[in-house]
N, C-alpha and C positions, 0 to 999 in steps of 0.2 A: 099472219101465219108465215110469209115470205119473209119479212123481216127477222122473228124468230127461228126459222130454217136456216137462214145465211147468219144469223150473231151466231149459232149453237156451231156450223161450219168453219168460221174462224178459230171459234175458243178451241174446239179439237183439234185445227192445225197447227196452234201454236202449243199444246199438249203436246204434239206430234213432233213439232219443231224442236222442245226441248230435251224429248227422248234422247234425240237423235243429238242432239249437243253434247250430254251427259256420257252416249256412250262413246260419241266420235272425238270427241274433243278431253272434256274432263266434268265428270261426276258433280262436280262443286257448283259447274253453272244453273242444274237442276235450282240450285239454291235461290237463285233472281226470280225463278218463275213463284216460288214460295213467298217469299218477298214480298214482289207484287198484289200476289195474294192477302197479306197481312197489311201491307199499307193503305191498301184500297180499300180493302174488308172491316179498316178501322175508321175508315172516314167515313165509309157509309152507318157505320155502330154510332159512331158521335152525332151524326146527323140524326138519323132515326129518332134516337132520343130528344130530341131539340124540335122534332118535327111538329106542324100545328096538323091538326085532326078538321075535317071540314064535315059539315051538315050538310045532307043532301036528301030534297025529297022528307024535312022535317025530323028525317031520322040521323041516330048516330053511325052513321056509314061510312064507307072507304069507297070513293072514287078512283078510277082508275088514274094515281098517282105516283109519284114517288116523292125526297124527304121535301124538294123546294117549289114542285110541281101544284097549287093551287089554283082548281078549274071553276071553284066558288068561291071567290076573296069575299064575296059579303057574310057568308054564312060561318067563319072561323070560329073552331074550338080552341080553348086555351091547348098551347103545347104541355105536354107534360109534365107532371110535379117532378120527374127526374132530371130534367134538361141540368146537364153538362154546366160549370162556371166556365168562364175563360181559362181561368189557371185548370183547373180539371181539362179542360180539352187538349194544354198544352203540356200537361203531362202525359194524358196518354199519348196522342200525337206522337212523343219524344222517345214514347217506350215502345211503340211500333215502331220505330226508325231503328233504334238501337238493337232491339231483340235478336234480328238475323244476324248481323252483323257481332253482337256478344258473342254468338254462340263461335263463329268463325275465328275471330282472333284469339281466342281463348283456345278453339281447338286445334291452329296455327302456333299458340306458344308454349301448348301442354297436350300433348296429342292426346286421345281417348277423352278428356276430359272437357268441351267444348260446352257439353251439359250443364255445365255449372254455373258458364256467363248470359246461358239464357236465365236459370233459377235466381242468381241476382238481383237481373234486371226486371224480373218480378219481384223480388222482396225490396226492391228499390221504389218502382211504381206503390206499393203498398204503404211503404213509408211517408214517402212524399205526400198521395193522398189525407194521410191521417194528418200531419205535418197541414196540410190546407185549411181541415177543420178547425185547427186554430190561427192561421196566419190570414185566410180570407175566410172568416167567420160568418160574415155577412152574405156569400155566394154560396156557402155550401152550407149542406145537412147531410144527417144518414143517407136519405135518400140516392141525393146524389154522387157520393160517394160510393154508396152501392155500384150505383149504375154505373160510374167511374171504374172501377174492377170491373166490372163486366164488360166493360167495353174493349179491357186491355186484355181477360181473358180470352173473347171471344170476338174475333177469332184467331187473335197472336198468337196467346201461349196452346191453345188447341193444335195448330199448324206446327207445332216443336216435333209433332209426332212423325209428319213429312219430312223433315228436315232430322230427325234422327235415324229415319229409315233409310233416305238417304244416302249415310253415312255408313250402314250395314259393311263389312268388310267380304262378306257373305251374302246373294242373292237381293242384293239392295233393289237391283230391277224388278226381280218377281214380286216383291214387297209394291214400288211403285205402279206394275201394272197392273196389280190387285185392286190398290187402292183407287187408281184412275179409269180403270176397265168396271168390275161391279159396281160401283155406285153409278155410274152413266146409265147404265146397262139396264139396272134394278129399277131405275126411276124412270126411263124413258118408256119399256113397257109394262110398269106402272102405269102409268098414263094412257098407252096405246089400247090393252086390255079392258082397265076400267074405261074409258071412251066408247070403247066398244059392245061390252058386255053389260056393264051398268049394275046395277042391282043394289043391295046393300052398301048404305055407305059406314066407312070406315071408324072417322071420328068426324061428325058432324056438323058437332057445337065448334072445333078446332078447324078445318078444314072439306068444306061443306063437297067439295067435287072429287074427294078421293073414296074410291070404293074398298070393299073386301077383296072382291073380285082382282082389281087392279093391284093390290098389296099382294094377290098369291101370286097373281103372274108377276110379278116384279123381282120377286124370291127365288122363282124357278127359276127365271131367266139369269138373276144373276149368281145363284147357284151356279148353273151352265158354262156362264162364261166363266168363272172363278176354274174348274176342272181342264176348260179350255185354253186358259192360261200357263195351268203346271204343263199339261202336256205339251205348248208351243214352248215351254218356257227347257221342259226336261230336253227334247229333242234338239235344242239349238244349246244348250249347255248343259250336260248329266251334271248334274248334282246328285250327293249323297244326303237322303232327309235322315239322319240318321237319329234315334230315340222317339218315333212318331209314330211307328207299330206303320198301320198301311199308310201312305201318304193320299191316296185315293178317298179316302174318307175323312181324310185331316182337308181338304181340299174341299170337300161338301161340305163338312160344318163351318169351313172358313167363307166360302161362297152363302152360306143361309143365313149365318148370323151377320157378315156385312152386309147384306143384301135388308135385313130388321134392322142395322141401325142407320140404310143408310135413309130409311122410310122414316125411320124412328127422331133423326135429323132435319127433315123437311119438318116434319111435325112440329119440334120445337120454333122450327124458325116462323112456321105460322101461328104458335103460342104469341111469340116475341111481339110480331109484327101487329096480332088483334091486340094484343095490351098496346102498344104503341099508336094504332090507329091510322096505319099505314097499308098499302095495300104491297109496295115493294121496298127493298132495302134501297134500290138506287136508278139510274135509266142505264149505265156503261152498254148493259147489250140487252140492246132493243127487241122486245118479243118476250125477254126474260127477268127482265129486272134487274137488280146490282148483281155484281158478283158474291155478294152471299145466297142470292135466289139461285146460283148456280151451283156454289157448292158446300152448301146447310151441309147435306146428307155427307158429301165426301168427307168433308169437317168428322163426320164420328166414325164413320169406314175407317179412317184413317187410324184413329186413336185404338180399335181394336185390331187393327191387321197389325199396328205394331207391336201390341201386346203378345197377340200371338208367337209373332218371330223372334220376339224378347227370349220369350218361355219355352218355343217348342221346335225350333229351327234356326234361327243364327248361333253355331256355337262359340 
């Protein structure tokens, strides 16, 4: 628990630390902690899939592991039929590197338009893939090629959403402490609540220790903070929300529904990780798992908070 207390006290200082970069320094460095995000988020996606599954107790079970961590080498399950070729790893690999970086110089040589050398550099990854299916025939299949996009989707191009929010020329912070405030927020008393109150659990067969209970309070609360955020956010900078009718209630559905996807996020990444046969995406912070066990949930916060401000607030 100590261990997870102090990894969980870092990751927020250095959340903290980049706030404070972006607004004291320049907006763009926001972009390294994104980065990081994506580069790391891809190594653990490559591993994952690659990962061997181990028996334990007779059954097909997950030990407390991560992708290289093997606590019964006698008892090995084959890794999976998806496992990554070389050339497939060192595609995506290549398309994580590049992705952040497209979007910058493209939108350093054509302002507004920065968008476009992220899109690219996925229809480039996509190519290349297929382009594998015949050039190393022998490594790949549909399979793995699936798994190949998927790996570069998630969570690269997912994270495009951070990094176009960003960019916002209007309210880019409110947008980031949206997104970095309710999913934290939603998911920690998630956890506190259902720990506490218990009862009905939520999805099971998916996620055997998450409750209902723990889902509503995870909702409130990040509802709460969500409203708590316009108001530190109005007070220290009047903004005009102008086309939104009350912004008080654009602020609660925006607080409920990040708060469902960012529950909605954890879920899939325990979908992910039972098909895989892994218990965690990675060890980086201890207590928690990789940094996708940290930010599954923000991964889809993300992708609707910017929707939102697409459509109904950045004009």
């Amino acid at each position: 628990m100590l261990k997870r207390v102090l990894s969980g006290i870092v990751y927020v200082a250095v959340i903290v630390g980049f706030f404070f970069l972006r607004g004291l320094v320049d907006s763009r460095l926001f972009g390294i902690l994104i980065y990081a995000f994506s580069l790391i988020g891809t190594y653990e996606m490559v591993h994952a899939f690659s990962a061997k599954r181990v028996l334990e107790n007779g059954k097909d079970e997950v030990p407390d592991q991560s992708f290289d961590l093997l606590p019964n080498k006698d008892a090995q399950l084959p890794a999976t039929d998806m496992a990554l070729s070389l050339s497939q790893k060192i595609a995506v690999y290549v398309y994580a590197l590049l992705f952040t970086p497209a979007y910058y110089i493209v939108e350093w040589l054509w302002a507004g338009h920065g968008y476009r050398g992220m899109l690219i550099a996925t229809f480039v990854l996509g190519l290349v893939l297929l382009c594998l299916l015949v050039v190393d025939h022998k490594n790949t299949d549909l399979k793995n090629t699936g798994a190949a996009m998927f790996c570069g989707f998630y969570p690269t191009a997912i994270l495009s959403t951070m990094i176009l929010a960003n960019a916002f020329k209007e309210a880019s912070a409110l947008a980031l402490l949206l997104i970095f405030v309710i999913s934290p927020v939603a998911d920690t008393f998630a956890f506190l609540i259902g720990s506490m109150i218990g009862g009905k659990k939520l999805c099971p067969s998916i996620s055997p220790k998450k409750t209902i209970a723990g889902a509503v309070g995870g909702v409130v609360f990040g509802t709460g903070a969500s409203v708590l955020m316009y108001c530190l956010y109005t007070l220290a900078v009047p903004y005009e929300y102008a086309g939104i009718g009350n912004p008080w209630v654009m602020f609660v559905v925006v607080g409920l529904i990040t708060s469902l996807m960012t529950e909605f996020g954890d879920l899939v990444e325990s979908v992910i990780k039972r098909h895989l046969g892994i218990k965690d995406m990675g060890k980086i912070m201890p207590g928690h798992g990789g940094i996708l066990d940290r930010i599954d949930g923000t991964l889809f916060a993300s992708t609707f908070v910017y929707i939102v401000f697409v459509l109904f607030i950045v004009r």
